[in-house]
C-alpha positions as CSV (number, residue, x, y, z in Angstrom):
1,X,29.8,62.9,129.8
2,X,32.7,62.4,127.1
3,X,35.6,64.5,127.6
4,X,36.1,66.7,124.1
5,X,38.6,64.8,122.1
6,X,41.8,66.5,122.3
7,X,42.8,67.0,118.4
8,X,46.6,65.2,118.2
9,X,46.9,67.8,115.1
10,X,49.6,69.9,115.8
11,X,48.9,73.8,114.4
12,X,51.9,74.3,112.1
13,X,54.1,77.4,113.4
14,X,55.3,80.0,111.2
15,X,58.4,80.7,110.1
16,X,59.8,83.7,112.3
17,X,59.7,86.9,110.0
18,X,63.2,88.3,110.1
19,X,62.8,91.7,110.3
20,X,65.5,92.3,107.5
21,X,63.9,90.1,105.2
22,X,60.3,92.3,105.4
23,X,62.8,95.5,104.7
24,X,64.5,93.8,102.4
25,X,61.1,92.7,100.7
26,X,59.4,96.2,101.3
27,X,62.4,98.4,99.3
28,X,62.2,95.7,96.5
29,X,58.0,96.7,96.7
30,X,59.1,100.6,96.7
31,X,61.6,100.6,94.0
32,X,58.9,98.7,91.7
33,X,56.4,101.3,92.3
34,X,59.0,104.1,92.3
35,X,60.2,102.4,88.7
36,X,57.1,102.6,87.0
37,X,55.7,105.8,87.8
38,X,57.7,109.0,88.1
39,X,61.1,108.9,89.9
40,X,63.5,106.5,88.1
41,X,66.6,108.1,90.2
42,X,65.2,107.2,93.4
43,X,64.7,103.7,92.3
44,X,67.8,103.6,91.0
45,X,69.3,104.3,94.2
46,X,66.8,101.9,95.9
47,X,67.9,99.7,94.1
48,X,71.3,100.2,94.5
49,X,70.9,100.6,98.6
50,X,69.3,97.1,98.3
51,X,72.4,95.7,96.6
52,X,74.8,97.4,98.7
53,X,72.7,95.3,102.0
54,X,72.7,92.1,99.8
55,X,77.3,92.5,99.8
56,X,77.2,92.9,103.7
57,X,78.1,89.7,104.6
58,X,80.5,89.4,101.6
59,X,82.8,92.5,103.1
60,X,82.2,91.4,106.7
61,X,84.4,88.6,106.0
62,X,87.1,90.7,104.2
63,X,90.0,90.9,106.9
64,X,90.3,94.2,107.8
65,X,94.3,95.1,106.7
66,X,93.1,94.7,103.5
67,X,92.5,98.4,102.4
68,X,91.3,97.3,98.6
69,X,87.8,97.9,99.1
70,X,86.2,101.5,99.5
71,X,82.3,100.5,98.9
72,X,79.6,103.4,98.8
73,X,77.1,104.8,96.6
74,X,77.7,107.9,94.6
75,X,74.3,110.2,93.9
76,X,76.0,112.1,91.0
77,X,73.6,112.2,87.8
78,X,74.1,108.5,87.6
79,X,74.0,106.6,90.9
80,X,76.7,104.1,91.2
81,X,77.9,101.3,93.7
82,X,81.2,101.5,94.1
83,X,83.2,98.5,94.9
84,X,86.3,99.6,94.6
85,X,88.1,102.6,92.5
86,X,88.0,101.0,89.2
87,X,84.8,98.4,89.7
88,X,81.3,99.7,89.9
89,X,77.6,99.2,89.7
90,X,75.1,100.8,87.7
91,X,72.0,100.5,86.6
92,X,70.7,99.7,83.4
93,X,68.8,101.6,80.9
94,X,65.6,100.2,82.1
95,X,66.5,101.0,85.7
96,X,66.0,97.6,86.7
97,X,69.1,95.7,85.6
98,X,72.4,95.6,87.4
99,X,75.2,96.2,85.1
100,X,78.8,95.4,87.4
101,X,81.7,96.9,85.3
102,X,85.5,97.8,85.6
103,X,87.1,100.6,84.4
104,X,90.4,99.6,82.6
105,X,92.8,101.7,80.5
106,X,91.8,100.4,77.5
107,X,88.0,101.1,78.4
108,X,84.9,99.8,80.5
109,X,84.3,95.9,80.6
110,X,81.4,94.5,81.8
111,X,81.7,91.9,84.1
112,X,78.0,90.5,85.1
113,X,74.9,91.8,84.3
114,X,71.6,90.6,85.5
115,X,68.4,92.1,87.2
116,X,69.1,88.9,89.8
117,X,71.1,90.4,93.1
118,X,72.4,87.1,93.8
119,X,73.6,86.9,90.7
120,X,75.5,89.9,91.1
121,X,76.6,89.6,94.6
122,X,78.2,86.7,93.4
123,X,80.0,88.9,90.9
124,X,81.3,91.0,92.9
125,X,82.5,87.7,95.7
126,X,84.3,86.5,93.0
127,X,85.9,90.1,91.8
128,X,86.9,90.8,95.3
129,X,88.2,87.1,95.6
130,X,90.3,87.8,92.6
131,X,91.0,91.3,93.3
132,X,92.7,89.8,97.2
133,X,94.4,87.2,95.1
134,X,96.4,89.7,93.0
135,X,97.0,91.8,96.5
136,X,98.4,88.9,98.3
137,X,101.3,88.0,94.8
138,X,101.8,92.3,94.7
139,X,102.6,91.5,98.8
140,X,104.5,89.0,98.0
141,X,108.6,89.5,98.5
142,X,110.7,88.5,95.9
143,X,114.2,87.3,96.5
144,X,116.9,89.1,96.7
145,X,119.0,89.3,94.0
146,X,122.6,87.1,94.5
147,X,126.1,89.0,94.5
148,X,127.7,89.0,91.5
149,X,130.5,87.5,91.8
150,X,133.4,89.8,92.4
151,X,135.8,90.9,89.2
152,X,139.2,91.3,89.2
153,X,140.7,94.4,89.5
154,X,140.3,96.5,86.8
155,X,144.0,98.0,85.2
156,X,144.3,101.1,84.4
157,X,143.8,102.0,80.9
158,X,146.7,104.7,80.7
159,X,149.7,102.3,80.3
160,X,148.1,100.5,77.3
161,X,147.1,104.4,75.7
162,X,151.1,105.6,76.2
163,X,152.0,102.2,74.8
164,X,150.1,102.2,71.7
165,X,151.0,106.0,71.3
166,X,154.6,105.5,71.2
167,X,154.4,102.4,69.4
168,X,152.7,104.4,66.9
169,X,154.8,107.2,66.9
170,X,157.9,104.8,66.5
171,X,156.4,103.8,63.1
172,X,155.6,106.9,61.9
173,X,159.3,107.7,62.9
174,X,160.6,104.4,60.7
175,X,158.2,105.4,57.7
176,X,159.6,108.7,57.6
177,X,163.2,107.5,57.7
178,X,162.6,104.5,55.1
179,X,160.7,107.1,52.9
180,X,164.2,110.0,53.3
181,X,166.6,107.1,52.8
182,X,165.3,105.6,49.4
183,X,164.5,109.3,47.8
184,X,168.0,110.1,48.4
């Protein structure tokens, strides 16, 4: 009898399923379905939730005396990301684009836009890069300032006043005098 040949083919092993990659993959499932039939506001925040899991890694590596960041999602009548208190993001008219703005004094800029999350994960890394930056030359302590040098004493300012007064006086005095002698 021949033995059965024994196949050298070797069955090709999946790839592990991370389990945060199926969630990851299911919300993205939801929040299309939510999208396109009745509740835009909860896709919206789905949305938003699956951002906010996409910048984990980001502020895991932010040291943790830096007190810059406050990140969280706000369920007002327009969900929001917050990423710090001037730098947000929102969602886009079609509920499906992430807008990241900041709030300045002069108004709201828009700083990336995209319906890609990497693309604005990487947004935000560089805004929080930049944002540490500016912390770290605000922390930063400036010189202190040189003596002036020291000035002389100052006089007083009485004995040229009394001076100039009787000086003054004395030629009012010689005026008058000159003015009596030639009238007479």
């Amino acid at each position: 009898m021949s033995e059965p040949e024994t196949s050298e083919t070797h069955a090709i092993q999946p790839r592990p399923v991370r389990l945060r990659d199926a969630l990851l993959r299911a919300r993205i499932e939801a929040a299309d379905r939510t999208g396109v039939v009745i509740d835009l506001r909860d896709a919206e925040l789905a949305r938003l939730e699956i951002l906010n899991d996409a910048l984990d890694p980001l502020f895991a590596e932010v040291p943790e005396q830096v007190d810059l960041f406050d990140r969280g999602i706000s369920q007002g009548d327009t969900p929001r990301l917050w990423i710090d208190a001037v730098a947000h993001v929102v969602m886009g008219r079609d509920k499906r684009m992430y807008r990241f703005v900041q709030d300045t004094r002069f108004g709201r800029i828009l700083l990336a836009e995209s319906h890609d999350t990497s693309v604005i994960v990487d947004a935000v890394t560089d805004y929080v890069a930049r944002r540490m930056i500016e912390r770290e030359h605000a922390m930063v302590a400036l010189p202190e300032p040189k003596p002036a040098p020291a000035e002389p004493p100052r006089r007083s300012r009485v004995w040229p006043f009394l001076f100039g007064f009787l000086l003054g006086a004395a030629a009012l005095f010689g005026f008058a005098l000159f003015a009596a002698l030639r009238s007479s």
